[in-house]
C-alpha positions as CSV (number, residue, x, y, z in Angstrom):
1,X,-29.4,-2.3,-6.3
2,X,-29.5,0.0,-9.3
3,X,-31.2,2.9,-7.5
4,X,-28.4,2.2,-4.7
5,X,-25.4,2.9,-6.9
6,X,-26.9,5.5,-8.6
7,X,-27.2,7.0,-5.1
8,X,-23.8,6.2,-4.7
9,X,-22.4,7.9,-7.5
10,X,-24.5,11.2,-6.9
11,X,-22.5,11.5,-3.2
12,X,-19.3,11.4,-5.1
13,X,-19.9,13.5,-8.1
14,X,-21.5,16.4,-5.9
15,X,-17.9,15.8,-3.8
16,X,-16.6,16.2,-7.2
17,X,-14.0,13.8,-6.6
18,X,-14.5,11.5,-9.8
19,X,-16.4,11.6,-13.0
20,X,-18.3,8.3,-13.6
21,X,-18.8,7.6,-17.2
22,X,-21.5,4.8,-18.2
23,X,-20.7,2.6,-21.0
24,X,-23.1,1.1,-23.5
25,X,-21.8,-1.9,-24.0
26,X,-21.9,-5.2,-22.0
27,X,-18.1,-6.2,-20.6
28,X,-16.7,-9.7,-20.9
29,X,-14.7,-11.8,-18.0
30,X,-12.9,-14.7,-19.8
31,X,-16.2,-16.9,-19.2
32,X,-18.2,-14.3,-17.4
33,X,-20.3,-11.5,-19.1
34,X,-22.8,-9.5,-17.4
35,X,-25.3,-6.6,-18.9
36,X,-25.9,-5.1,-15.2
37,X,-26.2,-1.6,-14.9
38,X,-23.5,-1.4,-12.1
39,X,-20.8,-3.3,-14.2
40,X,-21.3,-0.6,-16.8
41,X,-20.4,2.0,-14.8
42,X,-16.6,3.7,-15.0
43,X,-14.6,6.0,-13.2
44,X,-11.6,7.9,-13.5
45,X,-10.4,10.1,-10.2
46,X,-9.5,13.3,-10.9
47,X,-7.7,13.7,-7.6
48,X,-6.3,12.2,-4.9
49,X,-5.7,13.5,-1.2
50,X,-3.0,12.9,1.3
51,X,-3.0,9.4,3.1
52,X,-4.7,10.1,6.4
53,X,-2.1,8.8,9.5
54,X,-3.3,5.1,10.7
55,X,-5.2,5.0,13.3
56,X,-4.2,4.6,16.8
57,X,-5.5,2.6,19.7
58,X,-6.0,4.3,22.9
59,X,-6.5,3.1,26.3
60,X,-9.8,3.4,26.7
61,X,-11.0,0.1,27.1
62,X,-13.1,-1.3,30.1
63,X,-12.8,-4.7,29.6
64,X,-11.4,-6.5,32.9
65,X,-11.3,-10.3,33.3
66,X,-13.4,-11.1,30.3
67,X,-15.3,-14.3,29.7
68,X,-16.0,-13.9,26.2
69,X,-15.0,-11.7,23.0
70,X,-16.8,-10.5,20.2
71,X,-14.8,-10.0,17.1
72,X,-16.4,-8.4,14.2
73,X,-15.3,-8.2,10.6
74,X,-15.6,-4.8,8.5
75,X,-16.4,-5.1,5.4
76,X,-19.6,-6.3,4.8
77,X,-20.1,-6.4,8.2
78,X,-20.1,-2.9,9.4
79,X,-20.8,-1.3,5.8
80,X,-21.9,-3.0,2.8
81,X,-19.1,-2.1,0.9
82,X,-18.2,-4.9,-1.8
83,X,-20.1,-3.3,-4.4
84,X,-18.0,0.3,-3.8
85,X,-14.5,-2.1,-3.7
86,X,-15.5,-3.1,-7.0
87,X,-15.8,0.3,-8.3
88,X,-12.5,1.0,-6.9
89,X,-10.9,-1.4,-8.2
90,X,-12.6,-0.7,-11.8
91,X,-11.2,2.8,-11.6
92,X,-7.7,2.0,-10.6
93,X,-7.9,-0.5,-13.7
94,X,-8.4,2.2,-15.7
95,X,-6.8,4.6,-14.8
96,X,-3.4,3.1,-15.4
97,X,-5.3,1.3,-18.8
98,X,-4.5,-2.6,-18.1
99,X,-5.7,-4.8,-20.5
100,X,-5.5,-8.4,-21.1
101,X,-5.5,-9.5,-25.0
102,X,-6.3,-6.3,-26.0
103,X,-9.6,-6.2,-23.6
104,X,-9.9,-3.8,-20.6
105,X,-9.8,-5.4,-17.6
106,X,-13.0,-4.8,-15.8
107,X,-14.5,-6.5,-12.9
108,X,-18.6,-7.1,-13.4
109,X,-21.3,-8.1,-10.3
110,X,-21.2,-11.2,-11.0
111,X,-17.5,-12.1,-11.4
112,X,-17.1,-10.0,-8.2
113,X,-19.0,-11.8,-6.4
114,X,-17.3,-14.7,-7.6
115,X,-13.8,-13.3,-6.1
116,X,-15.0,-12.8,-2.8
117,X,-16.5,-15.4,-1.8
118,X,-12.9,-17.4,-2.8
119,X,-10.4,-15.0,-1.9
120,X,-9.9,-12.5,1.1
121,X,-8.0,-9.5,0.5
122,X,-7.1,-6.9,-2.7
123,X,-3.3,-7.8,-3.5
124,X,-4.8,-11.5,-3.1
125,X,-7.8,-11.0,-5.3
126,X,-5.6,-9.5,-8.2
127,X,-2.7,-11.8,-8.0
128,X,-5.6,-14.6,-8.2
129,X,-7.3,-13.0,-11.4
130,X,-4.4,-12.6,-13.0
131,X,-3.1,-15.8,-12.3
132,X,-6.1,-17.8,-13.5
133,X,-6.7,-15.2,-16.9
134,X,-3.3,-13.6,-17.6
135,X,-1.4,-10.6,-16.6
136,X,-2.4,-7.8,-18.3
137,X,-0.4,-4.9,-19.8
138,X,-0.9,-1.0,-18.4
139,X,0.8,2.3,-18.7
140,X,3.2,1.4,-16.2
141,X,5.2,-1.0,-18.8
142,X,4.3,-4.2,-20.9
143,X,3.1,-7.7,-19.5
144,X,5.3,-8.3,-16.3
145,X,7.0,-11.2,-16.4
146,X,8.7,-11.9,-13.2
147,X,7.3,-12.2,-9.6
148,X,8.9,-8.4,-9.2
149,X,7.2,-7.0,-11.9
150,X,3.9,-8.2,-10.8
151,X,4.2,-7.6,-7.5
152,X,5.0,-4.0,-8.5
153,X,2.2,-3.7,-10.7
154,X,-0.3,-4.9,-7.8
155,X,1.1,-3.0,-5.3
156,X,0.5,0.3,-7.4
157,X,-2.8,-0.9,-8.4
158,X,-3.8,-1.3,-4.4
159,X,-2.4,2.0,-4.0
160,X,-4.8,3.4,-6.6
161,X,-7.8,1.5,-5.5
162,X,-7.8,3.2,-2.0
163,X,-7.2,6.5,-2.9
164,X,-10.5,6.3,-5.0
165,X,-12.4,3.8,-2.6
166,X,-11.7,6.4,0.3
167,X,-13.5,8.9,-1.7
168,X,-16.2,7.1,-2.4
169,X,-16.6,5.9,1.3
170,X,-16.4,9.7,2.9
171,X,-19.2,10.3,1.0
172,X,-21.2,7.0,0.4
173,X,-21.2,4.8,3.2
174,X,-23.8,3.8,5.9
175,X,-23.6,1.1,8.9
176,X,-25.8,-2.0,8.7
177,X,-28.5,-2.3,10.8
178,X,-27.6,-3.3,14.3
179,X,-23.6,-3.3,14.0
180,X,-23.0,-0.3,15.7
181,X,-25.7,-0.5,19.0
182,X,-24.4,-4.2,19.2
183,X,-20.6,-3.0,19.3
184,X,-22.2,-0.2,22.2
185,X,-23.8,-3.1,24.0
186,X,-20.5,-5.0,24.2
187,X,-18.2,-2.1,25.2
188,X,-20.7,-1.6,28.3
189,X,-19.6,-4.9,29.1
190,X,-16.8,-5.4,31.5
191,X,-16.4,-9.1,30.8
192,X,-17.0,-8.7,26.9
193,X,-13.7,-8.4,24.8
194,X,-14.7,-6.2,22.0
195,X,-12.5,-6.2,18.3
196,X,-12.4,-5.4,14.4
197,X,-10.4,-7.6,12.5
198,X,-10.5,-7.1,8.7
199,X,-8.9,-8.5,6.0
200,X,-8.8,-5.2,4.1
201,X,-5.9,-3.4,3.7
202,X,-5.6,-0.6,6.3
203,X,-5.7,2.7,4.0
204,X,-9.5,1.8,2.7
205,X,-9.5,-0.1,6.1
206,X,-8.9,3.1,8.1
207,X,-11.3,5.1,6.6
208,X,-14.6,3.2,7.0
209,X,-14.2,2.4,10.6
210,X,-12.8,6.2,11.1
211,X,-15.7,7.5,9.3
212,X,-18.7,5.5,10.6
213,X,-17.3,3.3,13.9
214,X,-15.4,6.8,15.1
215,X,-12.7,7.4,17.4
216,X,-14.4,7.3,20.6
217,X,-15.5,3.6,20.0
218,X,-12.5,2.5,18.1
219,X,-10.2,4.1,21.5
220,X,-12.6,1.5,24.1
221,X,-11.7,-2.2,21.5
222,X,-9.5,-4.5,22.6
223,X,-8.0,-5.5,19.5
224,X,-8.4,-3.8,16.0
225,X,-6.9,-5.7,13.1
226,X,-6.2,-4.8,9.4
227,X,-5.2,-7.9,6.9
228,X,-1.8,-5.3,6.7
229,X,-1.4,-6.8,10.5
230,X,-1.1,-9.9,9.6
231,X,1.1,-11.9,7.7
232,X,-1.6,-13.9,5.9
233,X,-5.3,-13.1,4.8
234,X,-8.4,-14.8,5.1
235,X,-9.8,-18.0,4.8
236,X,-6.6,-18.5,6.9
237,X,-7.4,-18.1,10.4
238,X,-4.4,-16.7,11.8
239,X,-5.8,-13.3,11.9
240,X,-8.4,-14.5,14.4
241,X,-6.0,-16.8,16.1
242,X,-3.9,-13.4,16.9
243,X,-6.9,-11.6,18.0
244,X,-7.5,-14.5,20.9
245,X,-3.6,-14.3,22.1
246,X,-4.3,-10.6,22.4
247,X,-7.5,-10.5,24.6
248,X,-6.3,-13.5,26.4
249,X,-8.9,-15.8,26.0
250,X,-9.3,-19.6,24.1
251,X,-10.5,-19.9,21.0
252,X,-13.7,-21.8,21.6
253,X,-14.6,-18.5,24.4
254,X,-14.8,-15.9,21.2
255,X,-17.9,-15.4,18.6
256,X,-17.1,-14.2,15.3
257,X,-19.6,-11.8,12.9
258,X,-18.6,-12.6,9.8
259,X,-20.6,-11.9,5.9
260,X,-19.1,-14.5,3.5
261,X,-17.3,-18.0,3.0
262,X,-13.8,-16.8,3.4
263,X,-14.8,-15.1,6.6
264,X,-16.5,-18.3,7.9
265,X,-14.0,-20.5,7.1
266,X,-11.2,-18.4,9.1
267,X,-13.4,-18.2,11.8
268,X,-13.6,-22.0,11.7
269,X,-10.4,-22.6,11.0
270,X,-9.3,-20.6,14.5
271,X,-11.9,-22.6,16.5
272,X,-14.1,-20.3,16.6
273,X,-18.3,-19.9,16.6
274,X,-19.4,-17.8,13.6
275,X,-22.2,-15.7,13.4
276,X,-23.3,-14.5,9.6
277,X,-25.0,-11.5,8.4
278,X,-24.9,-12.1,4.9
279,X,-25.4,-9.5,2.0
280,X,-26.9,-9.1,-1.5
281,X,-23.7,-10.9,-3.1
282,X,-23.4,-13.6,-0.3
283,X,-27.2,-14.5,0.5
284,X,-27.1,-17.5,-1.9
285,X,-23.6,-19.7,0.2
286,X,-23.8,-22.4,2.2
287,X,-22.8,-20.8,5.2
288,X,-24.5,-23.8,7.4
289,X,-22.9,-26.4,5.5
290,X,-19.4,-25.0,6.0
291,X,-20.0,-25.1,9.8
292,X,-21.8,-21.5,10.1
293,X,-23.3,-21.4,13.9
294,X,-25.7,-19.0,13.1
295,X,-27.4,-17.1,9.8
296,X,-29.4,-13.7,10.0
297,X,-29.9,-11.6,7.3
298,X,-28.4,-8.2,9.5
299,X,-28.2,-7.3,13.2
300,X,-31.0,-5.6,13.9
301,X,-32.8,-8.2,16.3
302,X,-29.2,-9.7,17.5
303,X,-28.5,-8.7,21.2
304,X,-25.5,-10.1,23.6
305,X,-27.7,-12.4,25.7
306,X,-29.0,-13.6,22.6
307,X,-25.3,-14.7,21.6
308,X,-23.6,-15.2,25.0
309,X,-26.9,-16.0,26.9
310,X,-27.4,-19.0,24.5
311,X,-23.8,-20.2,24.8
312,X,-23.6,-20.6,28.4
313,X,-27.2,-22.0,28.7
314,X,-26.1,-24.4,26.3
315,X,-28.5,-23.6,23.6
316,X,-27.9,-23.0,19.8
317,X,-26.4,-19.7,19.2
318,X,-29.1,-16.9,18.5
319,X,-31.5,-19.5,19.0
320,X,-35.4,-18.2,18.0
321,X,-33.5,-15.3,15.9
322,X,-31.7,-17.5,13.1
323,X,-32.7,-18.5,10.2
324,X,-33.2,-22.2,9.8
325,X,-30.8,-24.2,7.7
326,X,-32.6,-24.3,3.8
327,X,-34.0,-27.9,3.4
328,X,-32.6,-30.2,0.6
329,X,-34.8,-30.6,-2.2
């Protein structure tokens, strides 16, 4: 993980869009502390570049009469990106200096992890943070004190994030193994609805599926979603809910691909089966005991008939592929 970001941060210092400068000391969480090599890491953007346009859906699609839909989360899903959110985020923090009690305010691994695995979305994550440790002061004024002031605060704070998570993306980012032959597979597929839906907020949200789905694929889906679409974020399910209205099918005839608890439990909460491909910060969940209908570690050996095929012979979902539920001791 350590020879990962430090891959990381070579893309984007020969882009020469930040300057990341390592501290030597170990960063505190009210209750969490962590000496990791990636939570000493901080950046400060130099610049920032126009918002690109959002993206637009043609009408490229093939699907006719479909009999199933495959809906696919982003991040974490399509690119491992948690770890370069949290940078993000850590750079907006400090760029506009918030501090809580006289302490930066820095997100570490470990409390990260933490956050995203309870609570789906940026705005969400921050209002939750500072909610449960206090609202911290910045440049942009004192301690806010009503709802305005700290909606404000977070909204500007988003707006940061993405400019600087963008940057890191165009020049960082990779697919997972399997997500983007499996996405091919299903847009061969007449009768296979096809669909992103994200909780992420659709600057950063643009960006990844721009720069490693591309425009060609993202013109054939049936439904692409940003958490901006909707009017709540995960765990609630609507945003899945919304995605079956709009490919015309029930709930219990679409298959989720999902990476963490909040994820799974809006798939779930829409009716839904759920398919995880967990990553380094999510391995360790109980994605079976929260109803999880499948658990792989990426989508490499996953294939349609393996998911669909199953279904309709009746037989557990990617059954011979996933991994068995752990024992208890």
């Amino acid at each position: 993980e350590t020879m990962k970001v430090l891959c990381i941060l070579a893309f984007v210092v020969s882009a020469s869009a930040f300057s990341f400068a390592p501290s030597v000391s170990t960063t505190r969480h009210h209750g969490f502390q962590s000496t990791s090599p990636r939570s000493r890491i901080a950046i400060q953007p130099r610049f920032s570049r126009p918002a690109r346009s959002a993206l637009r859906m043609s009408q490229g699609s093939n699907t006719k009469n479909p009999r199933w839909a495959l809906l696919f989360d982003c991040d974490g899903v399509i690119v491992e990106t948690e770890e370069l959110h949290r940078l993000a985020y850590n750079g907006a923090f400090q760029h506009f200096d918030l501090q809580i009690n006289g302490q930066p305010v820095v997100w570490d691994v470990a409390y990260y992890d933490i956050l995203q695995n309870t609570v789906g979305g940026g705005k969400p994550k921050m209002k939750w943070h500072f909610g449960n440790s206090g609202w911290p002061s910045s440049t942009v004024g004192g301690v806010p004190t009503t709802e305005e002031e700290q909606n404000s605060l977070v909204d500007q704070l988003q707006d940061q994030k993405t400019v600087i998570y963008k940057q890191i993306v165009s020049s960082a980012a990779e697919a997972r193994p399997g997500v983007l032959r499996l996405i091919d597979e299903a847009l061969g597929r007449s009768d296979i609805a096809t669909g992103i839906c994200s909780a992420a907020t659709r600057g950063g949200f643009d960006q990844v599926v721009d720069s490693l789905v591309g425009q060609e694929r993202l013109g054939r889906l049936d439904v692409v979603m940003a958490g901006d679409d909707v009017p709540r974020k995960k765990p609630d399910p609507i945003i899945y809910q919304l995605a079956a209205q709009k490919v015309n099918l029930p709930v219990d005839r679409c298959v989720v691909v999902e990476d963490s608890l909040v994820g799974l439990r809006a798939a779930k909460g829409a009716g839904m089966k759920c398919i995880i491909t967990y990553t380094e910060s999510t391995k360790d969940a109980d994605f079976y005991g929260e109803g999880a209908d499948a658990v792989v570690a990426d989508l490499s050996a996953v294939t349609l008939e393996g998911i669909f095929g199953s279904l309709e012979a009746g037989r557990p979902l990617l059954s011979g592929i996933a991994e068995a539920p752990a024992r208890s001791p």
